[in-house]
KEKE-3310 file (N, C-alpha, C; in steps of 0.2 Angstrom, whole numbers, plus 5000, padded with zeros to 4 digits):
npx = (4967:4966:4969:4957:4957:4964:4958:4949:4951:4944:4953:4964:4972:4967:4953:4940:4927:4912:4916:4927:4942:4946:4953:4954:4958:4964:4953:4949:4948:4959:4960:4945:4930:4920:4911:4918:4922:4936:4948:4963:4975:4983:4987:4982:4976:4960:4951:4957:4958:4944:4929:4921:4924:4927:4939:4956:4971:4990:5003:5015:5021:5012:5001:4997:4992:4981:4973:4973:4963:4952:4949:4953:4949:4946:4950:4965:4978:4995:5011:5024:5036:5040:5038:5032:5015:5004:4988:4976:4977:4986:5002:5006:5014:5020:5026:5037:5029:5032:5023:5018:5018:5019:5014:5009:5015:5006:5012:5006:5007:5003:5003:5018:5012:5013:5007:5007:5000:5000:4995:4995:5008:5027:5039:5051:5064:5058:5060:5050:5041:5045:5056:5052:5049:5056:5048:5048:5037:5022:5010:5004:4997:4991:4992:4986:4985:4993:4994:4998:5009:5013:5014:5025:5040:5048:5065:5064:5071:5073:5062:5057:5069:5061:5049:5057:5061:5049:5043:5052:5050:5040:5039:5048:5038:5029:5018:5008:5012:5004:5004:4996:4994:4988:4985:4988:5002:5006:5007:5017:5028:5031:5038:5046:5056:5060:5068:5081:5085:5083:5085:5084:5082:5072:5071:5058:5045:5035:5018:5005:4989:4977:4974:4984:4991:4987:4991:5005:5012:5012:5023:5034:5036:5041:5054:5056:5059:5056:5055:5056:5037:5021:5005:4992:4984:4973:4980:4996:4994:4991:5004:5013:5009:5010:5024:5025:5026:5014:5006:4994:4979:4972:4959:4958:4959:4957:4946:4937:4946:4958:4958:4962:4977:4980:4987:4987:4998:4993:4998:4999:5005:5006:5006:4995:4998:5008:4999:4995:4981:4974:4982:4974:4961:4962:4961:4974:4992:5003:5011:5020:5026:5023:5021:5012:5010:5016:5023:5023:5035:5040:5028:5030:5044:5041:5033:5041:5052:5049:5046:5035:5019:5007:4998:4987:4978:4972:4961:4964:4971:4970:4963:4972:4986:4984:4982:4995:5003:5001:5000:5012:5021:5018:5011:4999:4988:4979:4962:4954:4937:4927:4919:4926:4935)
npy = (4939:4948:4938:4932:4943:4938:4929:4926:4910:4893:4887:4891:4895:4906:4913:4924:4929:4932:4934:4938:4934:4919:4905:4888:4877:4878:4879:4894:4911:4926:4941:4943:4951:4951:4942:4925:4907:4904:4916:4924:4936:4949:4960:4974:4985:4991:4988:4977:4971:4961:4961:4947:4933:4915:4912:4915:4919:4925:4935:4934:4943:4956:4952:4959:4970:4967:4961:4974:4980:4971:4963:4956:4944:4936:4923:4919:4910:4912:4916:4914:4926:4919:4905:4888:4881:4870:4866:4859:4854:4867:4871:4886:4902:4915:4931:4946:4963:4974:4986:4990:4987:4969:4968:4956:4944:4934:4919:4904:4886:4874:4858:4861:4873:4889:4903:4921:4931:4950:4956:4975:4985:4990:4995:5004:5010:5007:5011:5008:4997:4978:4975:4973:4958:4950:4937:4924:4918:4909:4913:4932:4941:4958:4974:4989:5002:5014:5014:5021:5030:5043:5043:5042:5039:5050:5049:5045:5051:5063:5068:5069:5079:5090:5089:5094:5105:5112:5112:5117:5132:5134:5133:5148:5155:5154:5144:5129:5115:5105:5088:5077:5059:5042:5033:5021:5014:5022:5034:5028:5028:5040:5046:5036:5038:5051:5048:5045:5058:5067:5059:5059:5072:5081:5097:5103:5099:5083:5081:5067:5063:5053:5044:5039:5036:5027:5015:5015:5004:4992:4994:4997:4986:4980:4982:4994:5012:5027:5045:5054:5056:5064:5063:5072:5081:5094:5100:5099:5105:5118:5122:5120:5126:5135:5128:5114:5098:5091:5074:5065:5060:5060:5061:5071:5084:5100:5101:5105:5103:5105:5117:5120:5122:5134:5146:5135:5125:5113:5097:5088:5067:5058:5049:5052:5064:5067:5073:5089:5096:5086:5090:5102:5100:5093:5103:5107:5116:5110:5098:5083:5069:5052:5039:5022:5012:5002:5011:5015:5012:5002:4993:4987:4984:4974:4963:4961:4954:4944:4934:4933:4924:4925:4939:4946:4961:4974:4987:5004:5011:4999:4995:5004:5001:4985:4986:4994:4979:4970:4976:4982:4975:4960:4952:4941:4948:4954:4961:4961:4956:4971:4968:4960:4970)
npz = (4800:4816:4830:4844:4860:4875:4889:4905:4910:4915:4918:4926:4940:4951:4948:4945:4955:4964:4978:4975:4972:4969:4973:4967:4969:4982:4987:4993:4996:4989:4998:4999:4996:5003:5017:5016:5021:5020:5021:5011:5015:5009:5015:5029:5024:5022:5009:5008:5019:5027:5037:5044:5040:5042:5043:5043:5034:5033:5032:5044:5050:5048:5056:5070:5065:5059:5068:5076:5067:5062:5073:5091:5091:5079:5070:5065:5055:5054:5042:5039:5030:5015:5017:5017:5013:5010:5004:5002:4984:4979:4985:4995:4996:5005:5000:5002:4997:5001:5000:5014:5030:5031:5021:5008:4995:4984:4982:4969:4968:4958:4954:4945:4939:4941:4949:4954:4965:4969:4978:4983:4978:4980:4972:4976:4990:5005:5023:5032:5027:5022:5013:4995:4984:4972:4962:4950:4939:4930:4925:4931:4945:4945:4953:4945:4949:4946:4932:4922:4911:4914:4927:4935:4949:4959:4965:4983:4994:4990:4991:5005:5007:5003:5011:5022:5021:5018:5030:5037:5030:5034:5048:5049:5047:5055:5055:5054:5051:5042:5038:5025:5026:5024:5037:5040:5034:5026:5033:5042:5036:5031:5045:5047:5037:5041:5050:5045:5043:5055:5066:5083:5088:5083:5075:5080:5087:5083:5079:5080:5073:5081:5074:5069:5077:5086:5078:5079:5087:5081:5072:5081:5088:5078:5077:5071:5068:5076:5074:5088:5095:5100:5104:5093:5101:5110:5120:5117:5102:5107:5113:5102:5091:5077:5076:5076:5066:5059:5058:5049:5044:5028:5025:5039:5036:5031:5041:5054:5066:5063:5068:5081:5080:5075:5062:5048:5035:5023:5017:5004:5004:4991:4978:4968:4968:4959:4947:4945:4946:4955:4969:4967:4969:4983:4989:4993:5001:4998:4987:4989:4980:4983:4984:4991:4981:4965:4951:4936:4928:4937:4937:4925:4925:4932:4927:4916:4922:4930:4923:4916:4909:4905:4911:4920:4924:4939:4944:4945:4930:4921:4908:4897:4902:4899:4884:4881:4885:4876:4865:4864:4868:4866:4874:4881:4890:4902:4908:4923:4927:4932:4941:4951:4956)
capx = (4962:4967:4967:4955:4962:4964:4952:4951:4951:4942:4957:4966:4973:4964:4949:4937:4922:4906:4917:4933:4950:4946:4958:4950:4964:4965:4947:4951:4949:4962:4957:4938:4924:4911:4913:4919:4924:4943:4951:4969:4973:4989:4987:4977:4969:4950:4950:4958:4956:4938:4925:4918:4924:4928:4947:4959:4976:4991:5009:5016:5024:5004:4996:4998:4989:4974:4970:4967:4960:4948:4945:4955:4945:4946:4953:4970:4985:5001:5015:5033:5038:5044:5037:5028:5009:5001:4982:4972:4981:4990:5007:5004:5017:5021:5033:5037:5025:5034:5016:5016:5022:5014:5009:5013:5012:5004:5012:5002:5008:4999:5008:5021:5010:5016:5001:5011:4997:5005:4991:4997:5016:5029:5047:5055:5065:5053:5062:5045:5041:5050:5057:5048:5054:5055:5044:5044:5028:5019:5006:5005:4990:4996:4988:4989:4984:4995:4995:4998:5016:5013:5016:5035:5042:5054:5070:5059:5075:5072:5055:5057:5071:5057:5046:5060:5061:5044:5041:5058:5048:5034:5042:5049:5032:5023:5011:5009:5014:5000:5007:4993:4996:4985:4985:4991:5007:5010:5009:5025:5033:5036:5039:5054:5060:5062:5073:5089:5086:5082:5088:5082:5080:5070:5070:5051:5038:5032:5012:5002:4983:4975:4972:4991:4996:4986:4995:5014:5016:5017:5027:5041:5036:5046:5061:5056:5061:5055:5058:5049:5030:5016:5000:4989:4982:4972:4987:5000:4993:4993:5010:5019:5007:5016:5030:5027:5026:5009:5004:4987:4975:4969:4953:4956:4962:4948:4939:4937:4952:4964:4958:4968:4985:4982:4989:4992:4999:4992:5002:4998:5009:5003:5006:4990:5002:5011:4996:4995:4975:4973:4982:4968:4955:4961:4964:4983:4996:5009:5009:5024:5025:5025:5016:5014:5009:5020:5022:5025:5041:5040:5025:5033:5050:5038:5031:5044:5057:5046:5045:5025:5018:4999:4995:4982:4979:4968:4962:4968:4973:4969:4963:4976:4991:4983:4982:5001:5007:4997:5001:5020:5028:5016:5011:4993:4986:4969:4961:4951:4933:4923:4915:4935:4937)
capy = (4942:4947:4932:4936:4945:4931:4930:4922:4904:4891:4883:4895:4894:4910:4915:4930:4927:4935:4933:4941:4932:4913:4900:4882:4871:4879:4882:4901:4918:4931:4949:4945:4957:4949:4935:4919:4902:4905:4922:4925:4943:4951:4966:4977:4990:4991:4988:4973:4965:4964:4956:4941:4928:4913:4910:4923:4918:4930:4936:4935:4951:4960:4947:4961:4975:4964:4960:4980:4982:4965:4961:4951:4936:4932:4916:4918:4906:4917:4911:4918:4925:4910:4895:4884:4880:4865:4869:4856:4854:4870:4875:4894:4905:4922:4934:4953:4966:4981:4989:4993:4983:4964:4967:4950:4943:4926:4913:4899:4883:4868:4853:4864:4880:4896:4909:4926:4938:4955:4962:4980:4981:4995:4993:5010:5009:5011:5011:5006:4992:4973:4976:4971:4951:4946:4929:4921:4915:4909:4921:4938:4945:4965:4980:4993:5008:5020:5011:5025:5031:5049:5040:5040:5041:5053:5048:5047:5053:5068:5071:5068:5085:5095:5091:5097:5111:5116:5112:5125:5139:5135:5138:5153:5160:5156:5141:5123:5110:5096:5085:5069:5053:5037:5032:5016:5015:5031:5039:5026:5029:5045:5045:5031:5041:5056:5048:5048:5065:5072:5057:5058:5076:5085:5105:5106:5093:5080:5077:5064:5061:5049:5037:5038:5036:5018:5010:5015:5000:4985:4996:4998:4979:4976:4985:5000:5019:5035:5050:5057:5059:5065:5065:5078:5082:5102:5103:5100:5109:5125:5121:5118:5128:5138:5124:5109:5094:5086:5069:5066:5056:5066:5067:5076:5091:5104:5100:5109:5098:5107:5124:5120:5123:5141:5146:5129:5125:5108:5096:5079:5065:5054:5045:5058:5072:5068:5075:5094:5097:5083:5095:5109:5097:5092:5111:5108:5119:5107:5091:5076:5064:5047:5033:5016:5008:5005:5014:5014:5009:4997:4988:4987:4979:4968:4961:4958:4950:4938:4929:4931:4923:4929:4946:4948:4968:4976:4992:5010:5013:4993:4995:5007:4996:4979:4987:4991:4976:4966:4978:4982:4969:4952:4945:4936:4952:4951:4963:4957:4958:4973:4963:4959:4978)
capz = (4805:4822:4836:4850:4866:4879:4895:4911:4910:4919:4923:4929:4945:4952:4945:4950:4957:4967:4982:4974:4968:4971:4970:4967:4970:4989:4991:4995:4991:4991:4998:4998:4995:5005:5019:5016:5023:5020:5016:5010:5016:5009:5022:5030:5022:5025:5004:5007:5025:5026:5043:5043:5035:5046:5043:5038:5032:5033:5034:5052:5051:5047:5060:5074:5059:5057:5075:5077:5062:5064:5082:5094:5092:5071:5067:5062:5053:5049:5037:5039:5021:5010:5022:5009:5015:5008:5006:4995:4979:4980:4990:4994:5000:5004:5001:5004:4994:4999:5001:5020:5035:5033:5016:5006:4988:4987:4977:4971:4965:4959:4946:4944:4937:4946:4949:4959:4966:4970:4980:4982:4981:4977:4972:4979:4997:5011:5031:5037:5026:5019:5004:4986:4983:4965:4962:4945:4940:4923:4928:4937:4944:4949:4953:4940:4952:4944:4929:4915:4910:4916:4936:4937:4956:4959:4972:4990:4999:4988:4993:5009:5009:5002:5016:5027:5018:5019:5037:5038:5028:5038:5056:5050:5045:5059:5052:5058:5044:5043:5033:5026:5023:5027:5043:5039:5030:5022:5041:5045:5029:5032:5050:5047:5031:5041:5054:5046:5041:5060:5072:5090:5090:5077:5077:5083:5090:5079:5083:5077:5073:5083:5069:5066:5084:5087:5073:5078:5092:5081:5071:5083:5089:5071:5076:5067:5072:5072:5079:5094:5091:5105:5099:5094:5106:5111:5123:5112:5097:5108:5115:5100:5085:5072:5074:5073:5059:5060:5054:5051:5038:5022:5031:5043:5031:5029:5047:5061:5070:5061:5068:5087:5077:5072:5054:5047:5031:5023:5013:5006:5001:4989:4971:4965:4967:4950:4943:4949:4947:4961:4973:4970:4972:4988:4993:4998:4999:4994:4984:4990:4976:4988:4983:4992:4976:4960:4947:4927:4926:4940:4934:4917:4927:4936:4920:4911:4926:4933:4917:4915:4900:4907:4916:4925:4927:4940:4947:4941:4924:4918:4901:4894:4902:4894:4878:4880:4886:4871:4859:4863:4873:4862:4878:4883:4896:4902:4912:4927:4926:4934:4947:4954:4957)
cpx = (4965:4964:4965:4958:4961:4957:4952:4949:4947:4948:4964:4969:4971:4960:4943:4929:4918:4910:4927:4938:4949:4951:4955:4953:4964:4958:4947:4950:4955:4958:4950:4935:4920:4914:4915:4923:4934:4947:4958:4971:4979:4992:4982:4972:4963:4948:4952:4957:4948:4933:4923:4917:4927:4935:4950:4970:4982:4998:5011:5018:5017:5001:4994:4993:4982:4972:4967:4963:4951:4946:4952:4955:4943:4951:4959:4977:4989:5006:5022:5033:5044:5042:5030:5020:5006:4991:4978:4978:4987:4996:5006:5011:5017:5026:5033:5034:5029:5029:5016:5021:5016:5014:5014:5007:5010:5008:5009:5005:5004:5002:5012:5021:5011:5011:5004:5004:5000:5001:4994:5005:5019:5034:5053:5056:5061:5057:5055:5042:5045:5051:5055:5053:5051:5052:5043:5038:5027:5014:5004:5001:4992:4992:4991:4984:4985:4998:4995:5006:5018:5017:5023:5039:5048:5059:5067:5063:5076:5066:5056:5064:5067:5053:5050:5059:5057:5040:5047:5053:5040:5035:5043:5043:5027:5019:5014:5009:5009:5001:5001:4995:4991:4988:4990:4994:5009:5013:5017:5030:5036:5038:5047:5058:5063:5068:5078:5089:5087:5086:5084:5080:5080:5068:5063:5048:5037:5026:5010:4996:4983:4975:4979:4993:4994:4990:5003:5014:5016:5023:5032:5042:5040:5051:5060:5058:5059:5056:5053:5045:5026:5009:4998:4985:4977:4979:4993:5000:4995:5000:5014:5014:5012:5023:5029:5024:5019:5005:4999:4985:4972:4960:4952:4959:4956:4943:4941:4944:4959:4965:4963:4973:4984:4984:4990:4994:5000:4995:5000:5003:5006:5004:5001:4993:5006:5006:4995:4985:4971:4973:4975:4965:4954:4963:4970:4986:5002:5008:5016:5022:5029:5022:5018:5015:5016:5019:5021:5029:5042:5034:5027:5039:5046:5036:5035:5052:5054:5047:5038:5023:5010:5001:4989:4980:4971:4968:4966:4967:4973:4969:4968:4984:4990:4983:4991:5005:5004:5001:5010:5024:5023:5015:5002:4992:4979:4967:4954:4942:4932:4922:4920:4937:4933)
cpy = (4941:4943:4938:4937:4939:4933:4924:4914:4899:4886:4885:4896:4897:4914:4921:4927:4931:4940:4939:4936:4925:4910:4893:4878:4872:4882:4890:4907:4923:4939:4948:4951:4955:4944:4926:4913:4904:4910:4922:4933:4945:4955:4971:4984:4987:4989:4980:4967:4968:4961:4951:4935:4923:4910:4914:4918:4923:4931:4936:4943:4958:4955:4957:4967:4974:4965:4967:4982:4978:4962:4955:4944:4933:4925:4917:4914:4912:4912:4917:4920:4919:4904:4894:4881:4874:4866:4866:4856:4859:4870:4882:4895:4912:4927:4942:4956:4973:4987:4993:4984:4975:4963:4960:4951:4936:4924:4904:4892:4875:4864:4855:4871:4883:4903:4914:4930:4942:4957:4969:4980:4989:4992:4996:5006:5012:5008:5006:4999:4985:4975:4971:4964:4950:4938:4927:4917:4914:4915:4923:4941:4950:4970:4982:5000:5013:5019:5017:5028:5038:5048:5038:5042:5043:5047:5050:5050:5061:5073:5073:5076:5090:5096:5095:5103:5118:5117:5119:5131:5141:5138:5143:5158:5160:5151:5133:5117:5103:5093:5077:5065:5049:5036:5025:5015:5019:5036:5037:5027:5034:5048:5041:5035:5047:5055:5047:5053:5070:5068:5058:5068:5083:5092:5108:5100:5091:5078:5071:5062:5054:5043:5033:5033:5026:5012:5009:5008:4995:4987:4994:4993:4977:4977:4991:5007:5021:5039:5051:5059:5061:5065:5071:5081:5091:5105:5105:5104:5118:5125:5124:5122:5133:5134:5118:5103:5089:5080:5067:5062:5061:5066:5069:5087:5094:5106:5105:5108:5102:5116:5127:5122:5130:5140:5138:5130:5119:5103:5090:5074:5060:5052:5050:5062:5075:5073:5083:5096:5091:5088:5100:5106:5095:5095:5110:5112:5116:5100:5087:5071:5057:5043:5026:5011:5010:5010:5013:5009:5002:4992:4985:4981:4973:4962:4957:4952:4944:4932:4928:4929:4926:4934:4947:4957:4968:4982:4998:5010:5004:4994:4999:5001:4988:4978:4986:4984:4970:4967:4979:4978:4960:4948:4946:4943:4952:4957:4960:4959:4965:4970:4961:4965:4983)
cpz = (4812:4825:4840:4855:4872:4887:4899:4909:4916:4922:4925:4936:4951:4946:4950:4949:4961:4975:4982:4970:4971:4967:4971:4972:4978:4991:4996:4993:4995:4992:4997:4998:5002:5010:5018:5020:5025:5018:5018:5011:5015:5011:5023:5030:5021:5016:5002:5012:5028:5032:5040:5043:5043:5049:5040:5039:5028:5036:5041:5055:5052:5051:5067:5070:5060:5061:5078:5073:5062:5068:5082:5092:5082:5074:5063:5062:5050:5047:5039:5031:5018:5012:5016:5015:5010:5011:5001:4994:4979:4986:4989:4999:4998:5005:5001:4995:4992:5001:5009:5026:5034:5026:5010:4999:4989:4980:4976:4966:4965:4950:4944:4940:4943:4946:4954:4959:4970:4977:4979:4983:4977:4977:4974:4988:5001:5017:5031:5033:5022:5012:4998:4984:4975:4964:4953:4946:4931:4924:4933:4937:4947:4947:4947:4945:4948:4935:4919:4915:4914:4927:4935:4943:4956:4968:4978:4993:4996:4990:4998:5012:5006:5007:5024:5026:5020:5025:5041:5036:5033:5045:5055:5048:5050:5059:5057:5053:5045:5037:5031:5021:5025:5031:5044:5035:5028:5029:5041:5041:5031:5040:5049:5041:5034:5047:5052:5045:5048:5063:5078:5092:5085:5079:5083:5083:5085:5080:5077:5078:5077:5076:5068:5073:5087:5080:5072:5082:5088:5075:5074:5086:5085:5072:5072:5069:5068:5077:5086:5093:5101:5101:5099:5095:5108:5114:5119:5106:5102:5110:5109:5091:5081:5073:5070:5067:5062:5056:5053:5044:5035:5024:5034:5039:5030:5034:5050:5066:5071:5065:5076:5085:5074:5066:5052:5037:5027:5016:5011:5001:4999:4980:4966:4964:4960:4945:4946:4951:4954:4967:4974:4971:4977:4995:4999:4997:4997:4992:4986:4987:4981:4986:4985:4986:4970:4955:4938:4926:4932:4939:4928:4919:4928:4931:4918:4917:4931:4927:4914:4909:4899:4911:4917:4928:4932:4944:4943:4933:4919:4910:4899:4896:4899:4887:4877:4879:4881:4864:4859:4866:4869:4870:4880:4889:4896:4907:4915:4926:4930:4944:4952:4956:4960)
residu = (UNK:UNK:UNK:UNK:UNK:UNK:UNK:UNK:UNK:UNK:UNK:UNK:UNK:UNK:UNK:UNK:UNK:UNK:UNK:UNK:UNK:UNK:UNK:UNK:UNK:UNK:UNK:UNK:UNK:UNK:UNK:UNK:UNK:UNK:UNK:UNK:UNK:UNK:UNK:UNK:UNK:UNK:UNK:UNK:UNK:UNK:UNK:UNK:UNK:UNK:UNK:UNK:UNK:UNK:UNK:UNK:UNK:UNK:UNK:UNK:UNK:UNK:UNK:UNK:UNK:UNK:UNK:UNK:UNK:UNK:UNK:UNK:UNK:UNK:UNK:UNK:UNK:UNK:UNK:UNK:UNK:UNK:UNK:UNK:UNK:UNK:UNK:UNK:UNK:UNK:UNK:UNK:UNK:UNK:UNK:UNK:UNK:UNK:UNK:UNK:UNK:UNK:UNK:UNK:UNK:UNK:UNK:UNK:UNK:UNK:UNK:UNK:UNK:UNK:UNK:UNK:UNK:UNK:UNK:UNK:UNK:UNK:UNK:UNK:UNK:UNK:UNK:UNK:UNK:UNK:UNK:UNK:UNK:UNK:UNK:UNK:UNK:UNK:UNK:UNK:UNK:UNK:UNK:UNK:UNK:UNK:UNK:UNK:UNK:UNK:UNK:UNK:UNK:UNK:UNK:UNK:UNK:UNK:UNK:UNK:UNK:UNK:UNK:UNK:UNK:UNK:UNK:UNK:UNK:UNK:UNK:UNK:UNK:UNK:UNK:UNK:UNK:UNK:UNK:UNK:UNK:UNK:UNK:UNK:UNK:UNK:UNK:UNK:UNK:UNK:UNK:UNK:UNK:UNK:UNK:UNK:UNK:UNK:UNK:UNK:UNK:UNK:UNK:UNK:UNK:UNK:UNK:UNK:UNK:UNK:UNK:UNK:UNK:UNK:UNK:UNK:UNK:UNK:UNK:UNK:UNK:UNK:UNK:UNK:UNK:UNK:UNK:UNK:UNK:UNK:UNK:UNK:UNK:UNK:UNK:UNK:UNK:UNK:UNK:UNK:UNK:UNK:UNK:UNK:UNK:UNK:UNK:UNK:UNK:UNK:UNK:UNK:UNK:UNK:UNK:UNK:UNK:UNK:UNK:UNK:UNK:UNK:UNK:UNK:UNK:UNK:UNK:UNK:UNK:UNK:UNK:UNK:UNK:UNK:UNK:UNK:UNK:UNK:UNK:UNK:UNK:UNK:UNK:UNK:UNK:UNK:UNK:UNK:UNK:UNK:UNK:UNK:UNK:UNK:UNK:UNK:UNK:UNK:UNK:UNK:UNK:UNK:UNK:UNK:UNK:UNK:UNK:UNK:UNK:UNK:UNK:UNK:UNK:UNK:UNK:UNK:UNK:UNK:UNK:UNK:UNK:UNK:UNK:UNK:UNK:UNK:UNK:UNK:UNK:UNK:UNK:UNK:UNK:UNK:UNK:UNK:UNK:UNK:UNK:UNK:UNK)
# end
């Protein structure tokens, strides 16, 4: 008779809860839902850095993220990546995600048990944020976003001359190339990916959506480059329409916003894109496989080079990757409640 499939444990060292992903030993929740006393926040997207809560704990490199995201006036401790924290029972520390600028994995240790939360993380070269730290750990709590085999990321510096490509077919036809990404991290991703391709002086204007343009300064506060941006503006749309490269969030695709640039021709770059029927749905003209998150083959690396004896899946494609990693690799996988997602 098949043994039961394993399940969160009460004595576990993060466990999920009303509040999100608590940790006992440090009275804390990582990435809350809801406000709480102490939130552990492993960067700032709006899904993961959330109002409220009365203490917020967080990478020093994402301090500068949060503060426009969350007000001035939050309560915030940052941690260098690697600097060990003693909190209660636990040592917490944080290390590079790879996810966006700031974004950190939490490592938790208590009596010598090793708990690794990934938040969102990728293991592809990104310019714009720290590259992806390997953490052993007994168990690894790890999105599973893109979490089916079908997600496999092409070479980004490949991508990255398609969008040249098609920003070229577009100047010679006339049109104004709106390219979306999130605003936050994907905007700087390709902005920093395209500077060694252009350098200081790219064939035609580069604008940027307002939403984009408030989140470049603590970019370049890191040391980071990108080519010359304006934003985009009435003026500079008509200035510089059928040329130039526009960056913008995948809402503004479709509106009215768009209509200042004359012909455009709208492009979005995104981990979805692997799948083609996405594209139609998000009536683009062109699909750029880019994803902050990992993929197949790199949640699979992740998995198996940490050492994990437990896994912890969430988000995405969960149930299907837990069956694998149960049935084909013999290891302890659990997928996270519902109510953690």
């Amino acid at each position: 008779m098949p043994s039961p499939p394993p399940t969160i444990r009460p004595t576990d060292l993060v466990v999920p809860d009303a509040g999100g992903l608590f940790v006992p030993a440090a009275d804390l929740w990582i990435d809350p839902r809801r406000p709480v006393p102490r939130a552990l926040v492993t960067h700032g997207h709006a899904d993961h850095a959330r109002s409220g809560s009365e203490h917020y704990l967080a990478a020093a490199s994402g301090a500068e993220i949060l503060r426009l995201r969350l007000g001035r006036e939050i309560s915030l401790q940052t941690l260098e990546f690697g600097e060990v924290l003693q909190v209660g029972d636990a040592r917490i520390s944080l290390h590079p995600a790879g996810h966006v600028l700031g974004s950190a994995q939490v490592r938790i240790e208590v009596g010598g048990d090793v708990t690794v939360v990934t938040g969102d993380y990728k293991r592809q070269p990104d310019p714009s944020a720290e590259p992806f730290e390997l953490v052993p750990c007994r168990t690894l709590v790890s999105e599973c976003t893109f979490g089916l085999p079908v997600y496999r990321w092409p070479d980004p510096s490949g991508v990255m001359e398609e969008v040249l490509r098609w920003w070229e077919e577009n100047r010679e036809a006339g049109r104004t190339s709106i390219l979306c990404g999130y605003a936050f991290g994907k905007a700087q991703r390709l902005l920093a990916s395209l500077t060694p391709l252009l350098g200081d002086d790219p064939p035609a204007p580069i604008l940027v959506h307002g939403a984009v343009e408030r989140l470049l300064p603590p970019y370049r506060q890191a040391g980071i480059h990108f080519p010359p941006t304006d934003k985009a503006g009435v003026e500079e749309a008509r200035a510089h329409k059928g040329r130039a490269l526009v960056i913008a969030p995948p809402s503004a695709a479709g509106t009215p916003w768009t209509r200042k640039f004359g012909p455009v021709s709208v492009g979005f770059a995104s981990g979805w894109m692997r799948v083609r029927g996405m594209r139609r749905r998000r009536a683009g003209d062109r699909g750029f496989v880019l994803s902050d998150h990992v993929d197949w083959d790199g949640l699979m690396d992740t998995v198996e080079e940490t050492g994990a004896e437990r896994v912890l899946l969430t988000h995405g494609a969960a149930t299907a990757a837990v069956r694998f990693l149960r049935e084909e690799r013999g290891l302890a996988a659990v997928e996270l409640p519902r109510e953690d997602r």
